[in-house]
C-alpha positions in Angstrom: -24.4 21.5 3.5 -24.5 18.3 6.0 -25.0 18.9 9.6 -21.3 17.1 10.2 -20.0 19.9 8.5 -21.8 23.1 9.7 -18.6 24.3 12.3 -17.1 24.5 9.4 -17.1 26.3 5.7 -15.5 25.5 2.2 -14.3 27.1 -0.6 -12.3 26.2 -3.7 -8.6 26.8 -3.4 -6.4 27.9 -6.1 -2.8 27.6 -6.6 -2.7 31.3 -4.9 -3.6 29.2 -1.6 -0.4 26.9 -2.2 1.6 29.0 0.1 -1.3 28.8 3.2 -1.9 25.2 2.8 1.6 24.9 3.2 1.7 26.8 6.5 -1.3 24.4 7.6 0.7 21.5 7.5 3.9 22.7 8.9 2.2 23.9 11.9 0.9 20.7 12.6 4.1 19.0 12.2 6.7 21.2 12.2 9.2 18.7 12.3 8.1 17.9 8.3 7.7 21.2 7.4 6.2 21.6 3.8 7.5 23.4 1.2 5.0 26.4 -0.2 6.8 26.5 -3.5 6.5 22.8 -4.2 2.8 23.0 -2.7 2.4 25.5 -5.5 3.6 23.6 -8.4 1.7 20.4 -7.4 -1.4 22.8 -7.3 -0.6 24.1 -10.4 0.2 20.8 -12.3 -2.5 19.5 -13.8 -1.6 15.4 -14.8 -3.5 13.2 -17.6 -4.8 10.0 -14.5 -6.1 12.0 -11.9 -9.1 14.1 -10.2 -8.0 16.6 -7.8 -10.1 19.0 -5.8 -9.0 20.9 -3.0 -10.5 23.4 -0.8 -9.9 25.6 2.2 -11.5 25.3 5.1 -13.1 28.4 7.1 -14.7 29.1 10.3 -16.6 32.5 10.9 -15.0 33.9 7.7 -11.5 33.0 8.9 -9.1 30.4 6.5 -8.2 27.8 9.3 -7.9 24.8 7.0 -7.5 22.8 4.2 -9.1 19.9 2.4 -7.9 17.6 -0.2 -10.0 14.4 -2.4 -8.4 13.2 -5.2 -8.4 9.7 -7.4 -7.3 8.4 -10.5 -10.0 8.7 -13.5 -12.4 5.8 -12.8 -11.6 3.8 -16.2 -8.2 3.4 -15.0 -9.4 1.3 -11.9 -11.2 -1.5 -10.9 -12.1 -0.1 -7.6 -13.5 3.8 -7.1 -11.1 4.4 -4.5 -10.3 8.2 -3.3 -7.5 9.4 -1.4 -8.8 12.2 1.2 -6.4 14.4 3.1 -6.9 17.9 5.1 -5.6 19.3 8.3 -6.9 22.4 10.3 -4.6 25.1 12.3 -3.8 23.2 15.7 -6.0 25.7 17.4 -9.0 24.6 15.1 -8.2 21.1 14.6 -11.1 20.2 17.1 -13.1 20.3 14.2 -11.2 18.2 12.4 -13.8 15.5 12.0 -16.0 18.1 10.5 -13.4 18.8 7.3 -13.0 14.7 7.1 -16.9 14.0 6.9 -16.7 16.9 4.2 -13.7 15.4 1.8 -15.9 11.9 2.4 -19.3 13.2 1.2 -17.7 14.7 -1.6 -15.6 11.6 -2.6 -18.4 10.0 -2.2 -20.9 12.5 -4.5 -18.1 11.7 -7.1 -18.3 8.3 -7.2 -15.8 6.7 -4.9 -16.7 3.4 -3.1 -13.3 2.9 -1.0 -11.9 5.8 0.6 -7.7 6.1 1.3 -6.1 8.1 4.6 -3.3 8.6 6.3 -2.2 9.5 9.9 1.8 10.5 11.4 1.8 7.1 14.0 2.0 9.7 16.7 -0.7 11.8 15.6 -3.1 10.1 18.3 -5.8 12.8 17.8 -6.0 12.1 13.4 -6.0 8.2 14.3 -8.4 8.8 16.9 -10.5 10.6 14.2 -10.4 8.5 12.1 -11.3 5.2 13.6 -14.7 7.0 15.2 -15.2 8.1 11.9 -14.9 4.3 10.6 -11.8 4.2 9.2 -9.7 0.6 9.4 -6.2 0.4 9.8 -4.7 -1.1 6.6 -1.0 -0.9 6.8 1.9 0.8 7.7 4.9 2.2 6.2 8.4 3.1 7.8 10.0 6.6 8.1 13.5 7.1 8.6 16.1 9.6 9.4 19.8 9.7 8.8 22.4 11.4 10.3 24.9 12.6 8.0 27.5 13.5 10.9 27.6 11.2 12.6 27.3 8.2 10.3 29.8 10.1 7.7 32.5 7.5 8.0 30.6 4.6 7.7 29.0 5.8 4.5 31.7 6.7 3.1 33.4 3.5 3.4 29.7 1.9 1.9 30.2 4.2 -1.1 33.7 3.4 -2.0 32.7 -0.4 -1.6 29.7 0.3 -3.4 31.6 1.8 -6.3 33.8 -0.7 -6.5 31.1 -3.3 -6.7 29.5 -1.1 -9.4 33.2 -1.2 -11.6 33.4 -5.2 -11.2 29.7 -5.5 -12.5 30.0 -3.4 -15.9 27.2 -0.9 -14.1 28.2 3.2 -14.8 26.7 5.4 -11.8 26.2 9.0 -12.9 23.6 11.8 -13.0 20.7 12.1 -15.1 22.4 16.2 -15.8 25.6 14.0 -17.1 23.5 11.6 -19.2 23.7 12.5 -22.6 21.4 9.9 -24.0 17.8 11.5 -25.8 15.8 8.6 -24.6 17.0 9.2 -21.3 13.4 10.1 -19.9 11.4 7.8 -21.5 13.8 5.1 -20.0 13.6 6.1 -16.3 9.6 6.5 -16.9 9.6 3.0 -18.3 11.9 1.5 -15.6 10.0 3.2 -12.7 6.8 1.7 -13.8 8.2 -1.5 -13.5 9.4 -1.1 -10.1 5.8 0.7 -8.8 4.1 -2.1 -9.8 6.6 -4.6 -7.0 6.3 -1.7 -4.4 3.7 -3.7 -1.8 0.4 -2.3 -1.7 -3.3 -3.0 -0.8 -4.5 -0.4 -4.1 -3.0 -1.5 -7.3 -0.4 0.9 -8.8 -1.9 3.6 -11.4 0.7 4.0 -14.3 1.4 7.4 -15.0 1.8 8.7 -18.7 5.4 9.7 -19.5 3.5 13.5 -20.2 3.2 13.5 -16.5 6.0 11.4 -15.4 8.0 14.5 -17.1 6.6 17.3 -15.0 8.4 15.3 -11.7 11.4 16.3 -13.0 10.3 20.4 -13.2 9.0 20.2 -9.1 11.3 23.0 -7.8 12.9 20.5 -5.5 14.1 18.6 -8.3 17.7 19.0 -10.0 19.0 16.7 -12.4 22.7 16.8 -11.2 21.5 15.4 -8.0 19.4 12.6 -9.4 21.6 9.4 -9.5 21.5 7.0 -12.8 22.5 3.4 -13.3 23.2 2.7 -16.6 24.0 -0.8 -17.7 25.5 -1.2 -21.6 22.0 1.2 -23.4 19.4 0.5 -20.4 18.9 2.9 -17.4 18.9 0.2 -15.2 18.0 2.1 -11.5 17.4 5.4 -10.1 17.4 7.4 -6.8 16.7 10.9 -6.3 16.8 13.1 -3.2 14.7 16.5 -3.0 16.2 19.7 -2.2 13.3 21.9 -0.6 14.0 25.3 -1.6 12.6 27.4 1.2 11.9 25.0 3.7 12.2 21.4 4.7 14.2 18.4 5.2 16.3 16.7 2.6 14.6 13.1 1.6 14.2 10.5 -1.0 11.8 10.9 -3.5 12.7 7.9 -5.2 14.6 4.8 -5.3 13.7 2.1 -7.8 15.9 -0.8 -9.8 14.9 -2.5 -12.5 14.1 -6.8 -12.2 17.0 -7.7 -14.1 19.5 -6.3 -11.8 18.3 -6.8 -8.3 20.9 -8.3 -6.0 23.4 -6.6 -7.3 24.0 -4.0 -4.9 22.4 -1.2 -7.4 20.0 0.3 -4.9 22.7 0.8 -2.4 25.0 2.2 -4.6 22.8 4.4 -5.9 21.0 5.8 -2.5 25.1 6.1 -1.3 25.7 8.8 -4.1 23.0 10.9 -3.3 24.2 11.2 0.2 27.7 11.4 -0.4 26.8 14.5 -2.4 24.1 15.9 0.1 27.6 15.7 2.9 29.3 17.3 0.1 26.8 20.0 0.1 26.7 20.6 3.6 23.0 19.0 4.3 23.3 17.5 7.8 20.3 14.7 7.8 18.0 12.9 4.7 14.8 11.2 5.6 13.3 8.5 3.7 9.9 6.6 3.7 9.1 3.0 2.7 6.5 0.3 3.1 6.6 -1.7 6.6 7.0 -4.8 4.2 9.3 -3.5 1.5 12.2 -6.0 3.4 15.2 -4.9 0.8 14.8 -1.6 1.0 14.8 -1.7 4.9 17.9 -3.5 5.2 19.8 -1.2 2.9 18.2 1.4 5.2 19.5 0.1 8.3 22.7 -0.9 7.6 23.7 2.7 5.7 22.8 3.7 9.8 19.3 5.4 9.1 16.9 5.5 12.6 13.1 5.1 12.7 11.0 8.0 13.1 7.2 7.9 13.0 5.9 6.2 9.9 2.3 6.4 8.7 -0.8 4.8 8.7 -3.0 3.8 5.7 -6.6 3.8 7.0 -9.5 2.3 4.4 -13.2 2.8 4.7 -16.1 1.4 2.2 -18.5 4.0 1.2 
């Protein structure tokens, strides 16, 4: 073991360790509380394009941590990049340099050459952290929050105007439980790899096999009648999705995506409007959403539907 890591011991996790990693990061952030039965399933989820290891971090015996690396299989990429994540209790995360050297030595021993983070914008002590530990700020992306109470009216009016636009273009909104077509799947998967590869980015987008684009739709935060089609004549021509955490956690977009041939047409809107028309209709009081600091359409639709900025994050990058 490296001297940068000897405050600090690690084992593998398992999917049984869902649940405490879960805790980890909601007491760090309690105001983004994670879900331990969605933890779980991503644990247990094994997908076709990436290397995942994760660990849990103790100190004299005691779990206080955890530790993540992870990267898409090398022959997929130009550049050996690693994502590596981690967080400790608040009243161990003094040592949280020591679990970051750790997830950096082994992304390193695996064969990464670039190495991905990211830090809350007002999580001074992570960014701290992370710059002394040579980290670069790379780019930023936008969170947001929406009020459902307050900004009911307004979004109702949107939706209604947003429906009506969607009648006068020929463009059916409905949801993926009401779609009857077979190929309905493959035609999202297809679409959303189109629109992941405009999303701005400094690492190029990893396609995903429709095997594991599949296994999105099985999270337990997922439901099909609250994921929002738009059909145009045969083609599923956008998507937008909010999750539903089941034991605990805020309401947000997973997704929102159109494809080329129909943007400015008002489909994202009218989309993102009927997933919170039915989240009022369901009694959920706010959604929060996340999107690049650059992703300019998307943060208009965002603003004028009356969502506020929250912290975003912060993509740090460091050669290894």
């Amino acid at each position: 073991m490296s001297s940068l890591t000897k405050t600090l011991a690690f084992r593998p996790a398992t999917p049984d360790d869902a649940a405490f990693a879960a805790d980890v990061w909601t007491a760090v952030r309690p105001s983004s509380p994670s879900d331990p039965l969605v933890t779980r399933y991503e644990w247990e989820t094994a997908t076709d394009n990436w290397i995942a290891a994760r660990y849990i971090a103790e100190r004299d015996s005691a779990p206080v941590g955890v530790a993540v690396y992870e990267h898409p299989r090398w022959e997929l990429t130009e550049q050996r990049w690693a994502f590596v994540a981690g967080d400790l209790f608040p009243y161990a995360r003094a040592h949280l340099a020591d679990l970051v050297a750790a997830m950096e030595e082994r992304a390193a021993a695996d064969g990464a050459t670039l190495l991905r983070t990211w830090a809350i914008a007002d999580d001074q002590f992570r960014i701290d952290t992370l710059l002394a530990r040579g980290f670069r700020e790379d780019r930023r992306g936008k969170r947001w929050e929406l009020d459902l109470v307050a900004n009911r009216r307004r979004l109702e009016e949107m939706a209604e105007a947003s429906r009506a636009r969607m009648r006068r273009e020929g463009i059916q909104l409905l949801t993926l439980a009401a779609d009857r077509d077979p190929k309905k799947y493959e035609k999202i998967w297809r679409m959303s790899e189109e629109a992941a590869h405009d999303v701005p980015t400094t690492i190029p987008h990893v396609e995903e096999t429709l095997e594991d684009y599949m296994k999105w739709f099985r999270s337990p935060d997922m439901r099909e009648d609250r994921f929002w089609l738009a059909r145009e004549g045969d083609g599923i021509v956008g998507v937008s999705v909010l999750t539903y955490p089941p034991v605990r956690g805020i309401v947000g977009t997973a997704w929102t995506a159109t494809a080329r041939s129909v943007r400015g047409r008002g489909v994202a809107r009218a989309l993102k409007c009927e997933t919170v028309m039915q989240a009022i209709a369901l009694g959920v009081d706010r959604v929060r959403t996340g999107n690049d600091a650059k992703n300019d359409p998307i943060l208009h639709i965002n603003e004028t539907m009356g969502y506020r900025e929250i912290p975003g994050g912060i993509q740090f990058m460091k050669d290894v």
